[in-house]
PyMOL Python script that loads the backbone (N, CA, C, O; Angstrom):
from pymol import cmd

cmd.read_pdbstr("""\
ATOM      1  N   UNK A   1       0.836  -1.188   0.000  1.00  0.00           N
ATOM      2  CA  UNK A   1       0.000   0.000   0.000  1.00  0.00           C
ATOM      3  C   UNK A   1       0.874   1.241   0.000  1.00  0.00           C
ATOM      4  O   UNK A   1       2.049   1.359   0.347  1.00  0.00           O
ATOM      5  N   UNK A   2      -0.074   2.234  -0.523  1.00  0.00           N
ATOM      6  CA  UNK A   2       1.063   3.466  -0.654  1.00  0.00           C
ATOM      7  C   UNK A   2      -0.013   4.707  -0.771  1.00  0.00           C
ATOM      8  O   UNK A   2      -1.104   4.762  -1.339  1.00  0.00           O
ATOM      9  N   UNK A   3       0.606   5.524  -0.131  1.00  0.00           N
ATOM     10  CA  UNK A   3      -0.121   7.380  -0.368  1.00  0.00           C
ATOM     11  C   UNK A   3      -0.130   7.616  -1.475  1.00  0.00           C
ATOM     12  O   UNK A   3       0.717   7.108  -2.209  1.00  0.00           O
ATOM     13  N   UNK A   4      -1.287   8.639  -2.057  1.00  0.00           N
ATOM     14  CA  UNK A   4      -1.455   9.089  -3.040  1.00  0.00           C
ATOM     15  C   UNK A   4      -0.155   9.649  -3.535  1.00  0.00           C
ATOM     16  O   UNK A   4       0.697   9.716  -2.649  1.00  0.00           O
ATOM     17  N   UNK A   5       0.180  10.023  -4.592  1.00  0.00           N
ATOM     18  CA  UNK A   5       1.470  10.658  -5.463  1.00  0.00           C
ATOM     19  C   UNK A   5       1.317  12.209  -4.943  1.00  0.00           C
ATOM     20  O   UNK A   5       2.246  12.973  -4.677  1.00  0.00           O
ATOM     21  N   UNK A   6       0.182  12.428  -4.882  1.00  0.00           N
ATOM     22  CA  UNK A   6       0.102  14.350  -4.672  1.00  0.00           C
ATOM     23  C   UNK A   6       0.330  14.422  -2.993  1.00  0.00           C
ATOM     24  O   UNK A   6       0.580  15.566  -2.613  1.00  0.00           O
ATOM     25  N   UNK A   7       0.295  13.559  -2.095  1.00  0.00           N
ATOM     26  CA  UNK A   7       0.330  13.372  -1.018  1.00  0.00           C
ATOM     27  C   UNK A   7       1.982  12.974  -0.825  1.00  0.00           C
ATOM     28  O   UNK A   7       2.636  13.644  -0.025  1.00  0.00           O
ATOM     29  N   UNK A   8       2.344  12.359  -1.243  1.00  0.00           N
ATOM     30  CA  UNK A   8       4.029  12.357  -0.927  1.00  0.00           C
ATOM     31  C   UNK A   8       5.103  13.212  -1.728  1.00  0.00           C
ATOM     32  O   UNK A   8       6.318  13.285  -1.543  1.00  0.00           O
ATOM     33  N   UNK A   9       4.055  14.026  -2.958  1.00  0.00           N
ATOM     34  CA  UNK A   9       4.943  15.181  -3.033  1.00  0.00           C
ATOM     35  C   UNK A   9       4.661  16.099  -2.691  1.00  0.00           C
ATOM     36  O   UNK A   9       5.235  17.090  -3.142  1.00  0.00           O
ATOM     37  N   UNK A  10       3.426  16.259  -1.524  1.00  0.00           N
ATOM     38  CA  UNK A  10       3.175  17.668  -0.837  1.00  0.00           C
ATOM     39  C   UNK A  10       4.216  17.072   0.803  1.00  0.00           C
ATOM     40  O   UNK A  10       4.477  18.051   1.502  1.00  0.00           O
ATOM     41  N   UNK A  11       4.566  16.208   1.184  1.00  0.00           N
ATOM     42  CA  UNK A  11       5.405  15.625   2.162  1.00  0.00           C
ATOM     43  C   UNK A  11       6.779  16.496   1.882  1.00  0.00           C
ATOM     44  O   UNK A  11       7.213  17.514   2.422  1.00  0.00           O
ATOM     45  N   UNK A  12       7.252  15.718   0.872  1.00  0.00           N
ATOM     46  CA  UNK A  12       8.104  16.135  -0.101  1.00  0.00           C
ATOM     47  C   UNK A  12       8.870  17.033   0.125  1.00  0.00           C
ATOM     48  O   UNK A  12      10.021  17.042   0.563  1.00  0.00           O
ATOM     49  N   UNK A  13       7.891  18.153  -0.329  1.00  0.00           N
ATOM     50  CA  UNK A  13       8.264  19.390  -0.299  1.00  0.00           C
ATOM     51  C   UNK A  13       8.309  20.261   0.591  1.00  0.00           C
ATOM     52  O   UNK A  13       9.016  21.250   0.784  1.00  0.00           O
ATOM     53  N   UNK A  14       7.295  19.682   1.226  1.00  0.00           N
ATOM     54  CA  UNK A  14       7.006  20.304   2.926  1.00  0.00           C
ATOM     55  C   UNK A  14       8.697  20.095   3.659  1.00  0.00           C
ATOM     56  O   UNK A  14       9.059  21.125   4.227  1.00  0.00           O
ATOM     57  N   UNK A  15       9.568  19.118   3.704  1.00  0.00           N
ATOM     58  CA  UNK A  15      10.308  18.462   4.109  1.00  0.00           C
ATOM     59  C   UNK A  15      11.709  19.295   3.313  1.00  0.00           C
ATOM     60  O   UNK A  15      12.541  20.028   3.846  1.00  0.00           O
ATOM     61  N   UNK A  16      11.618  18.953   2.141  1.00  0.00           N
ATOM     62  CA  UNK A  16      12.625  20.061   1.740  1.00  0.00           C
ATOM     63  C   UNK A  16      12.335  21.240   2.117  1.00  0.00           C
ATOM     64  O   UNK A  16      13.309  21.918   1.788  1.00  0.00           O
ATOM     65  N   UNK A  17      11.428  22.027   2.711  1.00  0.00           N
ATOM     66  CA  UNK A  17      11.230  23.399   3.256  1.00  0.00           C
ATOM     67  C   UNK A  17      11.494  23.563   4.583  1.00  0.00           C
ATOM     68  O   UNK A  17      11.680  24.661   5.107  1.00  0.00           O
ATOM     69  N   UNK A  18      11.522  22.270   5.276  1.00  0.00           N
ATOM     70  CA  UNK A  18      12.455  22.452   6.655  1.00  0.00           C
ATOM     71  C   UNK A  18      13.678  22.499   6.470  1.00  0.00           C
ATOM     72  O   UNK A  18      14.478  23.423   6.616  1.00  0.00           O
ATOM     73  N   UNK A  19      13.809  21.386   6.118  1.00  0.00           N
ATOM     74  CA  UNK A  19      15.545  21.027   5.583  1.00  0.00           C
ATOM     75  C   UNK A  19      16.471  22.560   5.478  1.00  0.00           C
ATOM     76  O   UNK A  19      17.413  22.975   6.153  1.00  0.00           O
ATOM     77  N   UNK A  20      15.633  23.217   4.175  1.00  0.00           N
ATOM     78  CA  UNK A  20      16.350  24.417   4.289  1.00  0.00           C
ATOM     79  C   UNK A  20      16.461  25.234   5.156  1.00  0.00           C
ATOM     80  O   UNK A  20      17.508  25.843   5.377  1.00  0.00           O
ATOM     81  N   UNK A  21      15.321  25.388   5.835  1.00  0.00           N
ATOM     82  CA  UNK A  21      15.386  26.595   7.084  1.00  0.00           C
ATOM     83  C   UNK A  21      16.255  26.204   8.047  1.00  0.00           C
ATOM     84  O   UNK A  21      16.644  27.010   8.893  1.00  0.00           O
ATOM     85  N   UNK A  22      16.674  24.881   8.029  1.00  0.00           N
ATOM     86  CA  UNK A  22      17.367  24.205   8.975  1.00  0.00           C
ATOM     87  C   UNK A  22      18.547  25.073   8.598  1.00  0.00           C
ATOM     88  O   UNK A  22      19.241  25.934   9.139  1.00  0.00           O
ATOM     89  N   UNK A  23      18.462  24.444   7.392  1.00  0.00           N
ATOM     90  CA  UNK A  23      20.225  24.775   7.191  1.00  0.00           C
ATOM     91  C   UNK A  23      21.049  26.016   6.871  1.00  0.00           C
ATOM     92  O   UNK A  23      22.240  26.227   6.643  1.00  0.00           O
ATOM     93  N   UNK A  24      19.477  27.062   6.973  1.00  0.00           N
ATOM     94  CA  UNK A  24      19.965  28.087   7.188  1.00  0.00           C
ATOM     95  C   UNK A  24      20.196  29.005   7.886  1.00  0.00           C
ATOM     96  O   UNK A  24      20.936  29.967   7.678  1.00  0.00           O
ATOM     97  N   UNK A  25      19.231  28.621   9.229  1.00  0.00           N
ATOM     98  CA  UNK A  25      19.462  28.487  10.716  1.00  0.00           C
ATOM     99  C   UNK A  25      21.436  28.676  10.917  1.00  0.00           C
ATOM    100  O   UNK A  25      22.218  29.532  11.331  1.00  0.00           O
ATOM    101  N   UNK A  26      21.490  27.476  10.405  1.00  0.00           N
ATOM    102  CA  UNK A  26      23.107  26.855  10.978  1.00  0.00           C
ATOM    103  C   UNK A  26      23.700  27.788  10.269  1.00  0.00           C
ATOM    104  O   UNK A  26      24.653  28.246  10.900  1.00  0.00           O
ATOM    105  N   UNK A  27      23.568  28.248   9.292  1.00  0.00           N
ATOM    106  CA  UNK A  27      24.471  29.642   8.522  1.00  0.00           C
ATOM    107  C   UNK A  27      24.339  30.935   9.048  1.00  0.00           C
ATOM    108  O   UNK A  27      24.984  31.833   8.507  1.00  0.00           O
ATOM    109  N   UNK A  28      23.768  31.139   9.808  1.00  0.00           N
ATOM    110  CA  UNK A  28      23.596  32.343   9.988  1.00  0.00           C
ATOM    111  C   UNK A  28      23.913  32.503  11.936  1.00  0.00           C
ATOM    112  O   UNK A  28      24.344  33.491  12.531  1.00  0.00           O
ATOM    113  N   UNK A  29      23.600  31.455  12.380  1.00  0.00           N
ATOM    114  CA  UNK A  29      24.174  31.089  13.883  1.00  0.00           C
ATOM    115  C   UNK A  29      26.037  30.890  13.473  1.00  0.00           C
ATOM    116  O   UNK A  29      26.726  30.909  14.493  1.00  0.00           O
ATOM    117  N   UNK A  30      26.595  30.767  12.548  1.00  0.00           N
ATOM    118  CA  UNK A  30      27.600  30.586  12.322  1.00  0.00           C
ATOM    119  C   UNK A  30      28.334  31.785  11.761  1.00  0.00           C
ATOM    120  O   UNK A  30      29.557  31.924  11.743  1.00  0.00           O
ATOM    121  N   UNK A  31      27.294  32.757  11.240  1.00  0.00           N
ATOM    122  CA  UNK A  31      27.686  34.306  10.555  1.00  0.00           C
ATOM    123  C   UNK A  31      27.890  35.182  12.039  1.00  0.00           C
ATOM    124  O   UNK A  31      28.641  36.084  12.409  1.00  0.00           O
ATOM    125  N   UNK A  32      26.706  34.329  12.701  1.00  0.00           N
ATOM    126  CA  UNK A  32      26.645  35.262  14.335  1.00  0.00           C
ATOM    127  C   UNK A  32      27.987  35.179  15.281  1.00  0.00           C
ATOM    128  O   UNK A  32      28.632  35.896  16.046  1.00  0.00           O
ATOM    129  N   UNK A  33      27.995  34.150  14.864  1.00  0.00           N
ATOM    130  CA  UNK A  33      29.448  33.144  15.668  1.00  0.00           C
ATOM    131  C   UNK A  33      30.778  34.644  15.563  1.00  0.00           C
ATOM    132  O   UNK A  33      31.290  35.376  16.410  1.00  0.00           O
ATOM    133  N   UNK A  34      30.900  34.509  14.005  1.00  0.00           N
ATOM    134  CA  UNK A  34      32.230  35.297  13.652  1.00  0.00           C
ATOM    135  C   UNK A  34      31.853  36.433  14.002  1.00  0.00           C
ATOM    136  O   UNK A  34      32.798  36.927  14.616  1.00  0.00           O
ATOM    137  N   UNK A  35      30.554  37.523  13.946  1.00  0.00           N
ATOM    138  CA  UNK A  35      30.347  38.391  14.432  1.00  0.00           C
ATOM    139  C   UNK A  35      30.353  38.929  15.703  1.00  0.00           C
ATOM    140  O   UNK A  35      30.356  40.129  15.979  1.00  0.00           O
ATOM    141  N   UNK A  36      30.355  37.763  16.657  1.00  0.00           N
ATOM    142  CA  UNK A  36      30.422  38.181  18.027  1.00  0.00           C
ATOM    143  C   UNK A  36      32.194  38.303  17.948  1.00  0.00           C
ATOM    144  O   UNK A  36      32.848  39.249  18.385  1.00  0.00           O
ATOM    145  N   UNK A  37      32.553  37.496  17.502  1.00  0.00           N
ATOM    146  CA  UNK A  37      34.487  37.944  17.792  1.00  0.00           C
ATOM    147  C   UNK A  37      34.670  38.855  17.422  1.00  0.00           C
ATOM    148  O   UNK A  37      34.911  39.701  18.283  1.00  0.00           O
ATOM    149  N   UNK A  38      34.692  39.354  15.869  1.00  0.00           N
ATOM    150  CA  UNK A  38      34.681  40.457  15.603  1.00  0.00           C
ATOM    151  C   UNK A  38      34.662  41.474  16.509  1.00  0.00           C
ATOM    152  O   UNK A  38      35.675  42.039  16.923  1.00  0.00           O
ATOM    153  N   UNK A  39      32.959  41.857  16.997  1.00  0.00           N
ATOM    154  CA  UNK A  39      32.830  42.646  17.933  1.00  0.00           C
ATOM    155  C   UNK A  39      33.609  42.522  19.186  1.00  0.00           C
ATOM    156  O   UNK A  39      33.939  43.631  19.607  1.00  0.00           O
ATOM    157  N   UNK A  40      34.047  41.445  19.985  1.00  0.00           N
ATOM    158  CA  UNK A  40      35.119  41.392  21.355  1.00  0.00           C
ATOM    159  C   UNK A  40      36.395  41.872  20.727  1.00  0.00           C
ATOM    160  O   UNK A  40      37.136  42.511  21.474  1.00  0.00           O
ATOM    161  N   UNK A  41      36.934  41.605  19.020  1.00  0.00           N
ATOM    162  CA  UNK A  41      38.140  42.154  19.018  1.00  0.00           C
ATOM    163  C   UNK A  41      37.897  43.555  19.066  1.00  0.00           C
ATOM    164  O   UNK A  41      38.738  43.894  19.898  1.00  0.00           O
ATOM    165  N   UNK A  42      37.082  44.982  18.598  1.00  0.00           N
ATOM    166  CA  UNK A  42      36.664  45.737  18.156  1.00  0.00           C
ATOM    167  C   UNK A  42      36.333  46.339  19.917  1.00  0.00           C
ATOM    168  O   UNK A  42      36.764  47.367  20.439  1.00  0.00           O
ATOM    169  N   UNK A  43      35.682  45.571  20.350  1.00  0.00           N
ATOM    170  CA  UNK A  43      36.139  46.552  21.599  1.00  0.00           C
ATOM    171  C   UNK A  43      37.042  46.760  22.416  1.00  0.00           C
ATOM    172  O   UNK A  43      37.128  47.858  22.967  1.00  0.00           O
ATOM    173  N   UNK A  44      38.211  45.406  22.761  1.00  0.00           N
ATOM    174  CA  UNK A  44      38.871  45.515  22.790  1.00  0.00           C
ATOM    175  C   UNK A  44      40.252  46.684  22.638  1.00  0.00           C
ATOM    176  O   UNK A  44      41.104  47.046  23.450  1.00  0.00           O
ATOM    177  N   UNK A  45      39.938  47.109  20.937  1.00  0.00           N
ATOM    178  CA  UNK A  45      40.426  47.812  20.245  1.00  0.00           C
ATOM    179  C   UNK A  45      40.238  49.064  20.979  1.00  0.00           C
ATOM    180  O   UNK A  45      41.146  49.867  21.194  1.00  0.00           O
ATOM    181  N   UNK A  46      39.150  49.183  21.315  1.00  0.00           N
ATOM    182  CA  UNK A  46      38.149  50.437  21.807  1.00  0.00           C
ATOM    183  C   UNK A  46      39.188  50.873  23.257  1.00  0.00           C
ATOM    184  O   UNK A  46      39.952  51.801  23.524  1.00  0.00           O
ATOM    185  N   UNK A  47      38.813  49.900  23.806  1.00  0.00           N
ATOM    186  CA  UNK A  47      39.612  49.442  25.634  1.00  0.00           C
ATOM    187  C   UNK A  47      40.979  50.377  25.288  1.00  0.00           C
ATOM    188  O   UNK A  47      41.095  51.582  25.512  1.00  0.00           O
ATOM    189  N   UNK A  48      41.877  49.570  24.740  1.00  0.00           N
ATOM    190  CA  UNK A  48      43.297  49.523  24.842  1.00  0.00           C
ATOM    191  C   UNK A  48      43.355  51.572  24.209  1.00  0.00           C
ATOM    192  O   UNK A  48      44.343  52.274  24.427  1.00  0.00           O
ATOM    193  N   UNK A  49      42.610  51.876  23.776  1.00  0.00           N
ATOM    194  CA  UNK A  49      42.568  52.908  23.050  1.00  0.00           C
ATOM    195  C   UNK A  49      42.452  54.335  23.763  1.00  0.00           C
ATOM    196  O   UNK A  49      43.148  55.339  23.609  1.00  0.00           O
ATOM    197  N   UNK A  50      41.262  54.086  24.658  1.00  0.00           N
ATOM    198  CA  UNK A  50      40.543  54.872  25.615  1.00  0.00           C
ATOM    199  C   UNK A  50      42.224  54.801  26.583  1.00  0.00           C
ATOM    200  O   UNK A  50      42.650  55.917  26.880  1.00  0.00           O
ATOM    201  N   UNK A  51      43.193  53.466  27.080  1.00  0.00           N
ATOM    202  CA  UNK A  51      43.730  54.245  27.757  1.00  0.00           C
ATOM    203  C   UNK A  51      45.126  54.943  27.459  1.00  0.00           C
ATOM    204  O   UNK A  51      46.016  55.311  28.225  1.00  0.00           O
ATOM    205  N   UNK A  52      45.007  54.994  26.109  1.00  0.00           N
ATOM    206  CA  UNK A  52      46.028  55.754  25.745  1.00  0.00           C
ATOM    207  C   UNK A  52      45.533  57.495  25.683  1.00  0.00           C
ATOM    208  O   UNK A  52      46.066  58.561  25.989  1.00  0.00           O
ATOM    209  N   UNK A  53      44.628  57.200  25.288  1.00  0.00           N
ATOM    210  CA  UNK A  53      43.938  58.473  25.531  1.00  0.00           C
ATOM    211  C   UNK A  53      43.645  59.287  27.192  1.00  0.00           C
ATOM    212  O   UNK A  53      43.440  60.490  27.349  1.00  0.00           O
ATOM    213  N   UNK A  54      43.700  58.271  28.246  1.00  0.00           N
ATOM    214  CA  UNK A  54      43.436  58.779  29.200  1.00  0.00           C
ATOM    215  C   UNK A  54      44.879  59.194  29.930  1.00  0.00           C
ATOM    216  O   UNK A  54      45.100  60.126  30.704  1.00  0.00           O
ATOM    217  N   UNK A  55      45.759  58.199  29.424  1.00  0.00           N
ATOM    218  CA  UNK A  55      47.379  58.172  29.776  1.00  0.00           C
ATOM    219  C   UNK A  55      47.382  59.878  29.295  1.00  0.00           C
ATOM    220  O   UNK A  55      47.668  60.730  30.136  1.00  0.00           O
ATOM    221  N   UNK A  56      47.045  60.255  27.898  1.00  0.00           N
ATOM    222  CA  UNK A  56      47.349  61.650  27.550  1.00  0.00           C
ATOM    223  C   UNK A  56      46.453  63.132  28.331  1.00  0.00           C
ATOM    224  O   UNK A  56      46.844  64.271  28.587  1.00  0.00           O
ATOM    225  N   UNK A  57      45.465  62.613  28.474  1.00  0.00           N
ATOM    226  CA  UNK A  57      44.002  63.941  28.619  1.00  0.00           C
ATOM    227  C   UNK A  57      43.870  63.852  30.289  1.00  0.00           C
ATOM    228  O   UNK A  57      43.821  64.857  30.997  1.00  0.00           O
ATOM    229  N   UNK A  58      43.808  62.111  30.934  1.00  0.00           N
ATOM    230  CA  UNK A  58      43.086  61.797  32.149  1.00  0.00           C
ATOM    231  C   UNK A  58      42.352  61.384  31.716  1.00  0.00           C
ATOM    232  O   UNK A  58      42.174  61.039  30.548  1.00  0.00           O
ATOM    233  N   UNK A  59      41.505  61.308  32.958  1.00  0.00           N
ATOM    234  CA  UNK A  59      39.735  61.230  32.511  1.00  0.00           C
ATOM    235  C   UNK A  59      39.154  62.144  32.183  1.00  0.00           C
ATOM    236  O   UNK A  59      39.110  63.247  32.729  1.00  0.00           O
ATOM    237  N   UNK A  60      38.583  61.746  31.142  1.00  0.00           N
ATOM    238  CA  UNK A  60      37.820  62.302  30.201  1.00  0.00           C
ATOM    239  C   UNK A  60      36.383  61.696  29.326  1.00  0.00           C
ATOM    240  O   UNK A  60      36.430  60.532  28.930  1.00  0.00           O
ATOM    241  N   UNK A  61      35.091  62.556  29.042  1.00  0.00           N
ATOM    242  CA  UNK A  61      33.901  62.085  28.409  1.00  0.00           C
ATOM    243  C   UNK A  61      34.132  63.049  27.156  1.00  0.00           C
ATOM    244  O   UNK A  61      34.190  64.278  27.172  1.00  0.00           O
ATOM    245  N   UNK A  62      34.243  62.233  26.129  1.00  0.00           N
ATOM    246  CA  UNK A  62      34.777  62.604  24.426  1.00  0.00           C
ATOM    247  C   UNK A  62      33.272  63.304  23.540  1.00  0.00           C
ATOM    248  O   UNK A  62      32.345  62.667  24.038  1.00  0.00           O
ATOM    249  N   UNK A  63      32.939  63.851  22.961  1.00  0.00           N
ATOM    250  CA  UNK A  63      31.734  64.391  22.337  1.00  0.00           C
ATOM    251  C   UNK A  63      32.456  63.493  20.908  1.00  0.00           C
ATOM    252  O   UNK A  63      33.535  63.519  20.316  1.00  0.00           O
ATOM    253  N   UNK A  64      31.583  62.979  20.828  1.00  0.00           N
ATOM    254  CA  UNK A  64      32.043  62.156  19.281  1.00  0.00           C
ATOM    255  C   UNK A  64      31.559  62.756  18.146  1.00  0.00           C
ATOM    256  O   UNK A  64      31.994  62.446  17.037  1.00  0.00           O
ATOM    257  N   UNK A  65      30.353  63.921  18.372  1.00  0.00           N
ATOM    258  CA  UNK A  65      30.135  65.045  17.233  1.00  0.00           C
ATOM    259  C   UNK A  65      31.124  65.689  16.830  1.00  0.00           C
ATOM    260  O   UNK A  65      31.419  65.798  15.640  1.00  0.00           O
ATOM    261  N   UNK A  66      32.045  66.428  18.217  1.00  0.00           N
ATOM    262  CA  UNK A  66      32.936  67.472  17.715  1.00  0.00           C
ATOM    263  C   UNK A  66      34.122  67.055  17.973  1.00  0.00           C
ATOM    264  O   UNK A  66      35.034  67.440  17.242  1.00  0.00           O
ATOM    265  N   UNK A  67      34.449  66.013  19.267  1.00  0.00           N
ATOM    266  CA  UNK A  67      35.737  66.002  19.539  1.00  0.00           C
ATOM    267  C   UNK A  67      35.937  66.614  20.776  1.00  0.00           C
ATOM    268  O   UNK A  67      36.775  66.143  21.545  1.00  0.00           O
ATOM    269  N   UNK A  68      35.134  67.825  21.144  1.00  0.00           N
ATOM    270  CA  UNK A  68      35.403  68.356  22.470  1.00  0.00           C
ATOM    271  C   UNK A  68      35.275  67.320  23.674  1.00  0.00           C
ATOM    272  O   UNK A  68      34.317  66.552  23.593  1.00  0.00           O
ATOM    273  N   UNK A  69      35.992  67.214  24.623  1.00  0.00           N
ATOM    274  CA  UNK A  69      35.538  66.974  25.871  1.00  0.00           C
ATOM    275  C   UNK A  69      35.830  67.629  27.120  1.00  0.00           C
ATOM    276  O   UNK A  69      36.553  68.608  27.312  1.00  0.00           O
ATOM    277  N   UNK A  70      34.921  66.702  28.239  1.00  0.00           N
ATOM    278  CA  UNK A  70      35.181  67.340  29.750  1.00  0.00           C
ATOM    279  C   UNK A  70      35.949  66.423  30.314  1.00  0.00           C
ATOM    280  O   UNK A  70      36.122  65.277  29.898  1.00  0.00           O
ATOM    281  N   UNK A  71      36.515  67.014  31.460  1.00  0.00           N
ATOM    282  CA  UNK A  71      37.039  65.924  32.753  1.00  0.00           C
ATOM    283  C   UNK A  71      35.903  65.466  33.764  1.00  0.00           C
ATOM    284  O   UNK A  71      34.875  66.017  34.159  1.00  0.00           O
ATOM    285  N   UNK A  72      36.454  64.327  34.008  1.00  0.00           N
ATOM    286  CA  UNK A  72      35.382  63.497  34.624  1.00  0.00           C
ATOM    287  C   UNK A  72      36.492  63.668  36.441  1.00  0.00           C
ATOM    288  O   UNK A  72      37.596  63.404  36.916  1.00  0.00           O
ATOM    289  N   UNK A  73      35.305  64.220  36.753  1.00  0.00           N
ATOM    290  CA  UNK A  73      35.690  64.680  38.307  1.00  0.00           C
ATOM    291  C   UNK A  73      34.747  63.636  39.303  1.00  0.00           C
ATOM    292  O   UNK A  73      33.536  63.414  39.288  1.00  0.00           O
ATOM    293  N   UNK A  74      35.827  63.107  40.159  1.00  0.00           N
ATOM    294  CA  UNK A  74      35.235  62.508  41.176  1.00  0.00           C
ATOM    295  C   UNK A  74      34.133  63.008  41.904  1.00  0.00           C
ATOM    296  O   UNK A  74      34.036  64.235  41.877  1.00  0.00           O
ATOM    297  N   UNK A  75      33.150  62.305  42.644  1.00  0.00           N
ATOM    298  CA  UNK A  75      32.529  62.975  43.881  1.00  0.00           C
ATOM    299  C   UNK A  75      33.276  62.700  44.680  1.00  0.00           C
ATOM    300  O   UNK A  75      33.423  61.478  44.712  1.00  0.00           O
ATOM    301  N   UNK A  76      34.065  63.386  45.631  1.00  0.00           N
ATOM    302  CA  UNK A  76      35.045  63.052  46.799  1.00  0.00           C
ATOM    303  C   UNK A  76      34.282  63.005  47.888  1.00  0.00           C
ATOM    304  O   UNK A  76      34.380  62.169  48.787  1.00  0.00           O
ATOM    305  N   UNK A  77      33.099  64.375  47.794  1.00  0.00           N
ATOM    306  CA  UNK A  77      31.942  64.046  48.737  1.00  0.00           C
ATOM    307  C   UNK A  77      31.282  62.815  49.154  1.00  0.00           C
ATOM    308  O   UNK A  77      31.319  62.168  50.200  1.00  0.00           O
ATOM    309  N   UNK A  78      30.475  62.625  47.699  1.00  0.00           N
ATOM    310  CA  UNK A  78      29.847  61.386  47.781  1.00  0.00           C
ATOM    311  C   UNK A  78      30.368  60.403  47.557  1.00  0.00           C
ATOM    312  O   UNK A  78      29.731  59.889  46.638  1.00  0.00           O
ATOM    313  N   UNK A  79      31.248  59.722  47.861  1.00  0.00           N
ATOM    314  CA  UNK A  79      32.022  58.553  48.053  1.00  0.00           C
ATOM    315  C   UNK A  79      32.430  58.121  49.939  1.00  0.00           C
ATOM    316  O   UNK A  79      32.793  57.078  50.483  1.00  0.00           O
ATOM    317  N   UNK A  80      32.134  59.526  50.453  1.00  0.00           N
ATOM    318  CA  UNK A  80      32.319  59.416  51.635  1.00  0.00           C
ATOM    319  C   UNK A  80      31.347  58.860  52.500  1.00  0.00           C
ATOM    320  O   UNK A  80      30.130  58.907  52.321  1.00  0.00           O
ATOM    321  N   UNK A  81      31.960  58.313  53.477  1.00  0.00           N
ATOM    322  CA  UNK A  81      30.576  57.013  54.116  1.00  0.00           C
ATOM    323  C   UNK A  81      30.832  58.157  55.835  1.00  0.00           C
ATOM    324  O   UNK A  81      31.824  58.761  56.243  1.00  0.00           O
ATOM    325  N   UNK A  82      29.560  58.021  56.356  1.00  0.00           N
ATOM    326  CA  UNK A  82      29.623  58.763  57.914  1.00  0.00           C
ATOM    327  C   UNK A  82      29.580  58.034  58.827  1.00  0.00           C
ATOM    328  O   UNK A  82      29.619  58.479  59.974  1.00  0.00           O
TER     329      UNK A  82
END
""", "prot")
cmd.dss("prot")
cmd.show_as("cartoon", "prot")
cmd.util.cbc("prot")
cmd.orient("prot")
């Protein structure tokens, strides 16, 4: 005995339409993969950067419009416990 012909090629196809999503699932969890390193090298980059910059300026908050910045001043106050 056997399923109709229009019945095992609506299976079929149904089946090749997982298949793919499957497998494109796995391509793109794998595009994500390299993208997350990317991004840890990239901040990284960022890290090591900021303290060359702080080695030169101090602390400092950068305006990335213009370039200007301020110094970043402690609370000496509020750090104090009574």
């Amino acid at each position: 005995m056997k399923i109709k012909e229009e019945e095992l090629l609506l299976i079929q196809e149904q089946q090749k339409k997982l298949n793919e999503l499957v497998s494109n699932i796995g391509l793109l969890e794998s595009q994500k993969h390299g993208l997350l390193h990317e991004i840890a090298g990239v901040n990284k980059e960022v890290e090591d950067y900021k303290e060359i910059l702080e080695a030169e300026y101090g602390a400092i908050n950068i305006d990335l419009e213009d370039g200007t910045y301020t110094e970043i001043k402690e609370d000496v106050e509020g750090n104090k416990k009574d």
